[in-house]
C-alpha positions in Angstrom: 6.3 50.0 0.5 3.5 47.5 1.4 6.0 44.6 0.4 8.5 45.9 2.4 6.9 46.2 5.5 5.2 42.6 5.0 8.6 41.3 4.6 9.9 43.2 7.7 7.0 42.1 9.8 7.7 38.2 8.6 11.3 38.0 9.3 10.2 39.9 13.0 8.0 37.3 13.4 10.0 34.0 12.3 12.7 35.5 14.6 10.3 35.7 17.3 9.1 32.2 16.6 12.6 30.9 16.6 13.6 32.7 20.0 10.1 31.2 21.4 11.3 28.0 20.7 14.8 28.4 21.9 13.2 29.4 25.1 11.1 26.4 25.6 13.9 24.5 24.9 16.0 26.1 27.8 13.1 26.2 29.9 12.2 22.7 29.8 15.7 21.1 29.4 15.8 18.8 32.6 12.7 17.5 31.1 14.2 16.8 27.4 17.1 15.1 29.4 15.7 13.1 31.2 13.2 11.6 28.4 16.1 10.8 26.1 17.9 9.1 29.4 14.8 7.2 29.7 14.3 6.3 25.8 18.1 5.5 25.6 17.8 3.1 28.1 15.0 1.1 27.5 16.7 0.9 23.8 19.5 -0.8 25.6 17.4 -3.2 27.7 15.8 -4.3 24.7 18.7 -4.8 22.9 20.1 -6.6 26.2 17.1 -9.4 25.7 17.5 -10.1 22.1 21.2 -10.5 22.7 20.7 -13.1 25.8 17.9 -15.1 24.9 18.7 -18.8 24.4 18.7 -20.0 20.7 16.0 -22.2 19.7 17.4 -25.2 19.2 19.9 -25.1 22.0 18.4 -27.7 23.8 18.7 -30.5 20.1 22.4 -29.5 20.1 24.1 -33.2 19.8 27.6 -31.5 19.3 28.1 -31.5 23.1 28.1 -34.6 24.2 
């Protein structure tokens, strides 16, 4: 019986962990949004740079004269 209810009262509270969770998530959702927006772009500005920046030797290159 002792097993039982330990086993009861552990699903009860992963359940209520899990709903606690879903709940922050809801709650704070803007929030979430608006860090990935921010992450996501300054992925994408740093991937911007590397693709624009001169090569090194650019300035040697006897091919366009």
């Amino acid at each position: 019986m002792k097993k039982t209810v330990g086993f009861i009262l552990k699903i009860v509270a992963a359940a209520m962990a899990v709903a606690a969770l879903v709940c922050a998530v809801a709650a704070f959702w803007d929030q979430i949004m608006d860090l990935i927006d921010t992450v996501a772009d300054k992925v994408e500005e740093r991937r911007a740079n590397k693709c624009f920046q001169p090569a090194e030797y650019d300035d040697y290159d006897d091919s366009i004269m």
